[in-house]
C-alpha positions in Angstrom: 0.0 0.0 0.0 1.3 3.3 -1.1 1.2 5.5 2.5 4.1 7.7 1.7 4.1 10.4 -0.3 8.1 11.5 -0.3 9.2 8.0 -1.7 7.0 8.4 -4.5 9.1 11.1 -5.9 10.3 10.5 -9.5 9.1 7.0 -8.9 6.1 5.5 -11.8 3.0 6.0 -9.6 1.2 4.8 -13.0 3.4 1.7 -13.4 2.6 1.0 -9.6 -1.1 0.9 -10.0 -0.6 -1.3 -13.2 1.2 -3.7 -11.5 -1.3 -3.6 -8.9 -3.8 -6.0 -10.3 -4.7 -7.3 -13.5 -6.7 -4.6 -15.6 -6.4 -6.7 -18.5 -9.4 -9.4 -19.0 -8.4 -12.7 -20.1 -10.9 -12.7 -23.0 -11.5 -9.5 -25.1 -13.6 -8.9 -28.2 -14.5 -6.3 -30.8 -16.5 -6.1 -33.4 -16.2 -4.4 -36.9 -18.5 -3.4 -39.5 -16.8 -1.9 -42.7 -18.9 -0.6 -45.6 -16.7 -0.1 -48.7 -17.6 1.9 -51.3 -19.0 -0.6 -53.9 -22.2 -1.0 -51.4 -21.1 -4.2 -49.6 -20.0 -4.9 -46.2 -17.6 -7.0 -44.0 -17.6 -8.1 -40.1 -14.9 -8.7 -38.5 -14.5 -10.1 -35.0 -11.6 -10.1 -33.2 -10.9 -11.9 -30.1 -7.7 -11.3 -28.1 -6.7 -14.0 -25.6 -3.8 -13.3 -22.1 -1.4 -15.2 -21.3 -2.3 -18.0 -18.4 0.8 -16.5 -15.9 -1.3 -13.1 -15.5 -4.3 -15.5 -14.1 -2.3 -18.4 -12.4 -4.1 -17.7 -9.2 -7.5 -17.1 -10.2 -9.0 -20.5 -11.5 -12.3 -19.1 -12.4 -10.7 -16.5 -15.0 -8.3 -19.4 -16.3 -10.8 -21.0 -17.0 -12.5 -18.2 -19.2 -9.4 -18.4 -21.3 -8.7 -21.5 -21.8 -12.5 -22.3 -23.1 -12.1 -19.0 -25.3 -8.1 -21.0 -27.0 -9.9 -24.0 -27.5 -13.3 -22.3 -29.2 -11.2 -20.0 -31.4 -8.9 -23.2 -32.1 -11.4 -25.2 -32.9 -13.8 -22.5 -34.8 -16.5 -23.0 -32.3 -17.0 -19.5 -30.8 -20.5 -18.3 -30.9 -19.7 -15.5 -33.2 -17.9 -17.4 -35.7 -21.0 -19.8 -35.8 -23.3 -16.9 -36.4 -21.0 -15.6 -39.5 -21.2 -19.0 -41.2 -25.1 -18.8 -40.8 -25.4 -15.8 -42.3 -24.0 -17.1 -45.3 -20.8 -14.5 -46.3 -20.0 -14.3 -50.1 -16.0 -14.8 -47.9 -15.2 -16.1 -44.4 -12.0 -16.3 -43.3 -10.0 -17.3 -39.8 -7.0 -16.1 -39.3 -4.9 -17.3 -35.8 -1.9 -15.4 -34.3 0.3 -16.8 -31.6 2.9 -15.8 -29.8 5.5 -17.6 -27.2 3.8 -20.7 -28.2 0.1 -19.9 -27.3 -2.8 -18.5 -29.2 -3.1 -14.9 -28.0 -5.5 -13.7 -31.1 -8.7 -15.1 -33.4 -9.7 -12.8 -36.3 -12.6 -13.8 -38.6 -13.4 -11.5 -41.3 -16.8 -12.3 -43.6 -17.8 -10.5 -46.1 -21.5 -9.7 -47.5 -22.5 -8.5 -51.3 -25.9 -7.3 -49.5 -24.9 -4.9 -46.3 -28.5 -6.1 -44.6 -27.2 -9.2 -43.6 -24.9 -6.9 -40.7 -28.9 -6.5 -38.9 -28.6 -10.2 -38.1 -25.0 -10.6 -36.3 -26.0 -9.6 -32.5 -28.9 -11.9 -33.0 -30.2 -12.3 -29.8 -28.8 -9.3 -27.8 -31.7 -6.4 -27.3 -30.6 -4.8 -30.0 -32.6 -3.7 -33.7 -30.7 -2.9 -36.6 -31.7 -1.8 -39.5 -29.2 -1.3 -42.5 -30.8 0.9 -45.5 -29.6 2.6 -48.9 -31.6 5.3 -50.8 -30.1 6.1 -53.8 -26.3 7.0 -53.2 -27.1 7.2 -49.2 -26.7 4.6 -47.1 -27.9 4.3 -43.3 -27.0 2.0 -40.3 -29.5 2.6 -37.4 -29.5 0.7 -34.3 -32.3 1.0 -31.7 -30.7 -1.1 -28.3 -33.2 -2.3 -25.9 -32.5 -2.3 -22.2 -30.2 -4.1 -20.3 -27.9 -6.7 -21.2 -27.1 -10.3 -20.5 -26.1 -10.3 -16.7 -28.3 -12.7 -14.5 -30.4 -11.5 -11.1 -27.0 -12.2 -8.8 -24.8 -10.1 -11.4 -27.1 -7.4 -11.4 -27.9 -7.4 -7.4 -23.6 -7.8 -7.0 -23.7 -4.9 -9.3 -25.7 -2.6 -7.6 -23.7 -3.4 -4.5 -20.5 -2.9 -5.8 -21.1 0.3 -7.6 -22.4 1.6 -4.0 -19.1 0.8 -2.7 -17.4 2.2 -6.3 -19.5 5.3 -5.3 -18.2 5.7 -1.8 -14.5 5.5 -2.7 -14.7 7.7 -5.7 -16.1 10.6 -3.3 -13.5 9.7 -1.4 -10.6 10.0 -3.9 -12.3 13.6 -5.1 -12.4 15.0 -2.3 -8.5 14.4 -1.7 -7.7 15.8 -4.5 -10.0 18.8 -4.4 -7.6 19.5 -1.2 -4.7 18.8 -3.0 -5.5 21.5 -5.8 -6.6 23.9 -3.4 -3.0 23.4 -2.0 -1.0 24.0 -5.5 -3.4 26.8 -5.8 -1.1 28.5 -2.9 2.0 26.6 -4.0 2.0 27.0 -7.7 5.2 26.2 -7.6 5.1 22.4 -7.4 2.4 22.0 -9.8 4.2 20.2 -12.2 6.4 18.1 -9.5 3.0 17.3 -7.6 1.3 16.0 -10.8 4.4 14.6 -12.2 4.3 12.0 -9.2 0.4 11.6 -9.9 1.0 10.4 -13.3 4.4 8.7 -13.2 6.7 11.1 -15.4 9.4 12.3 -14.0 9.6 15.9 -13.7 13.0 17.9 -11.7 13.0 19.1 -8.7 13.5 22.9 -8.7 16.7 24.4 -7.1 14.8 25.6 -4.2 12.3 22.7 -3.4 12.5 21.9 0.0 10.2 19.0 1.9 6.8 19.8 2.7 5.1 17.7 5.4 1.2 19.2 4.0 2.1 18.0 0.5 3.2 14.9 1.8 0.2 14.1 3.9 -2.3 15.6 1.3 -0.2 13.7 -1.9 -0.1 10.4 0.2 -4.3 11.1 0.7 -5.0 10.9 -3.2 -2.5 7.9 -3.7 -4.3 6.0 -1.1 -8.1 6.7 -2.4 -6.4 6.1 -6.3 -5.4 3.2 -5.4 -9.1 2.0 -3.8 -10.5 3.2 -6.8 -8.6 1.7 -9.0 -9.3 -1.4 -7.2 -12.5 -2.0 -9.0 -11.1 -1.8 -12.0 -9.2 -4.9 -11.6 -9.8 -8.6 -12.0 -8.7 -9.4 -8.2 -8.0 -12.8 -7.4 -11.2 -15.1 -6.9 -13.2 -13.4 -9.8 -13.6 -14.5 -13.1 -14.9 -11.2 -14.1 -14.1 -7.2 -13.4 -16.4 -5.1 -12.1 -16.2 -3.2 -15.3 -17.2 -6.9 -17.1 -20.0 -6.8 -14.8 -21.7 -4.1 -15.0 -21.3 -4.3 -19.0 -23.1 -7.5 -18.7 -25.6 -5.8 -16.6 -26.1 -2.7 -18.8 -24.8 -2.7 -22.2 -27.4 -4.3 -24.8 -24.1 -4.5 -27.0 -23.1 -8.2 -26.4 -19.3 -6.9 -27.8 -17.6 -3.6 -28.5 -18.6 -2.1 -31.9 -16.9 -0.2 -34.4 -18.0 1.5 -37.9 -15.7 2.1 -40.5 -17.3 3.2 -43.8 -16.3 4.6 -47.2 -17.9 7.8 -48.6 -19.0 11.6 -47.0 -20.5 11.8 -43.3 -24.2 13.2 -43.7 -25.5 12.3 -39.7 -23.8 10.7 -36.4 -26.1 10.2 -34.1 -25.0 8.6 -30.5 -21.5 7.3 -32.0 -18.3 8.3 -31.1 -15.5 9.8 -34.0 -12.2 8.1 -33.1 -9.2 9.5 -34.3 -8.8 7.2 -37.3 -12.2 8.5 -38.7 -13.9 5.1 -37.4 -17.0 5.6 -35.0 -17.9 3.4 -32.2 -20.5 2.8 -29.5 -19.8 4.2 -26.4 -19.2 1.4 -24.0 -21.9 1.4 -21.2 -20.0 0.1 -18.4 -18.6 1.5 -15.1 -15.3 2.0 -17.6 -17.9 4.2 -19.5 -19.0 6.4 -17.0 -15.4 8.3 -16.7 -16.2 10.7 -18.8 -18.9 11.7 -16.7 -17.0 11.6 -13.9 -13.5 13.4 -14.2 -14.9 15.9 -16.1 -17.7 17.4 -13.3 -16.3 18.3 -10.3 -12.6 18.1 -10.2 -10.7 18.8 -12.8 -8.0 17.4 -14.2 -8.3 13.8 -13.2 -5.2 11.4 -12.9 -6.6 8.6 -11.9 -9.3 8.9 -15.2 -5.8 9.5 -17.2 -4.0 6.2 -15.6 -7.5 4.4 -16.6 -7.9 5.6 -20.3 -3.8 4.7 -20.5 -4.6 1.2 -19.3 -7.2 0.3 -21.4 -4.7 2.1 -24.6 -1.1 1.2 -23.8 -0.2 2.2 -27.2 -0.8 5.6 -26.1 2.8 7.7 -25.5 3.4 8.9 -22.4 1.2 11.3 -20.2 2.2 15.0 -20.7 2.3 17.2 -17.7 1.9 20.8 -19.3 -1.0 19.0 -21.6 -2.0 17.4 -18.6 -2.7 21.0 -17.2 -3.4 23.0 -20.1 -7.2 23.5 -19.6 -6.2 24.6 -15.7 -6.7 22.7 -12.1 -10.6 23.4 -11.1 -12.5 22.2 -8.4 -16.6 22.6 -8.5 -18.0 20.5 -6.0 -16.7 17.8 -3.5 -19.6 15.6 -4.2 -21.0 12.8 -1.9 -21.0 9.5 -3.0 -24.7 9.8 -3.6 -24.0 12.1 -5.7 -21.8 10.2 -7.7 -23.9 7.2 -7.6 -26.5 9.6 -9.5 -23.7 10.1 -11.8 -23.3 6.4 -12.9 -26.4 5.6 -12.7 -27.2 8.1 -15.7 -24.2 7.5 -17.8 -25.1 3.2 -17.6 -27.5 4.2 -19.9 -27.4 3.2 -23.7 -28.1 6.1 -26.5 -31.8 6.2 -27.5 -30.2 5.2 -31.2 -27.1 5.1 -32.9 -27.2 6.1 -36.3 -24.9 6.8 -39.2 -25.7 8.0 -42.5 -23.0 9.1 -45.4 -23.0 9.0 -49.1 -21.0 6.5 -51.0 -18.0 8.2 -53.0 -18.8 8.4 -57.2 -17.2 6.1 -59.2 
């Protein structure tokens, strides 16, 4: 447990937490729907596997991937049974390993007639509808409610995100006080978040020990860490909390992505990713960050160590970006409050919809 705040200096406070606990589920899927610019469609599903050392001591997440090897060895998996139904003009599997174990299933089909996208979540809450007027196309996707969690994941849910609640108030609330503090100390901005965010930033010539900093520093540490906590898939669970309360919430049965070819005429309820793809907001306690670094205290290293786990590729955090849009503090809100919050943002868009025009050729 992290209860010192001096040792932390020019230490990797990020690298800490990651080593903490596994963030990384043993079993994760996307899915991909690419519309080229001829009118048809592909699917692709992609299914990335751990390593068994990472869940050595949990038997009930071993076990999650070693049934996901064996279905993706074996072509068995229930989405590449639902892409041979559908009857693909293509379907391809394509295996990747690495130090001797399977680590990743891809299977890509291909459809002359985009419509037959509406049928792959069949099953999940979820209608699509895949339409072309003309040049236009549209992909609209009404999701029902819920998702595929049973009574005892939904009830261990609502506990846990009680308890997710309580700590988060917790963790804001140290670090409202610790802004307040830089906001008299300016000075040790950078150093302070430096240590927050694991980059190592100099010491000035004139720093000198400060036994407030300390205290207050080692007070956001401390409620990171228990935040971070739920996050994790602790030994003795199968599943994160974050799995959980996708199960419980998100009608999406996978993560989706949208890829098409042509001009953007609508987005409705998707999300423009850097690469010019758009995908579904995932409705998950994962989710919800947005919501909740951006409301009361601002910036948010913990929500910067979480969106860095879940993209390693990312480079390194940036201090001075880090801070550009200023340290604010609105509210220190209760974890009722913040309950509120979640409860809101577990909520799926009342449709997603996309509609562009394909390219003249």
């Amino acid at each position: 447990m992290l209860r010192r705040w001096l040792p932390l200096r020019g230490l990797a406070t990020l690298q800490v937490l990651l080593l903490a606990g596994c963030f990384e589920p043993p079993v994760r899927e996307d899915v991909a729907f690419r519309f080229d610019e001829t009118g048809g469609a592909e699917i692709a599903v992609t299914t990335r596997l751990g390593t068994e050392e990472h869940y050595k001591d949990n038997a009930g997440a071993l076990r999650r991937l070693v049934e996901a090897r064996e279905a993706a060895r074996c072509g068995e998996d229930p989405f590449s049974r639902q892409l041979e139904r559908l009857l693909p003009t293509t379907f391809r599997r394509s295996l990747f390993s690495r130090e001797g174990a399977l680590r990743e299933s891809v299977r890509t089909a291909t459809f002359s007639d985009p419509r037959a996208l509406e049928h792959v979540f069949e099953g999940a809450p979820l209608y699509i509808a895949v339409t072309r007027s003309g040049n236009e196309t549209q992909l609209e996707i009404l999701p029902g409610s819920g998702g595929r969690a049973t009574t005892a994941e939904r009830l261990e849910v609502n506990r846990e995100l009680d308890r997710f609640s309580a700590a988060a108030a917790r963790y804001l609330r140290a670090l409202a006080q610790l802004w307040a503090w830089l906001d008299e100390h300016p000075g040790e901005e950078r150093l302070v978040v430096g240590t927050l965010l694991g980059v190592d930033v100099p010491k000035p010539a004139d720093w000198v020990r400060d036994e407030r900093e300390e205290e207050l520093g080692a007070a956001v540490v401390d409620a990171m860490e228990k935040v971070h906590e739920f996050f994790r898939l602790s030994e003795g669970r199968a599943e994160s909390l974050d799995e959980l309360s996708r199960k419980a919430y998100d009608p999406f049965p996978a993560p989706l992505w949208v890829h098409v070819s042509g001009t953007i005429l609508e987005s409705t309820g998707f999300r423009r990713e850097e690469d010019g793809s758009f995908s579904v907001p995932p409705v998950s306690l994962f989710g919800t960050l947005s919501e909740l670094s951006g409301k009361w205290v601002t910036p948010d290293p913990l929500a910067e160590i979480l969106r860095r786990e879940e993209r390693p590729q990312e480079t390194p955090p940036d201090v001075d970006r880090f801070l550009a849009r200023g340290r604010q503090v609105t509210a220190r809100p209760s974890a009722g409050g913040i309950r509120e919050t979640v409860d809101a943002a577990l909520v799926p868009a009342p449709v997603y919809r996309l509609r562009w025009r394909l390219p003249k050729g």
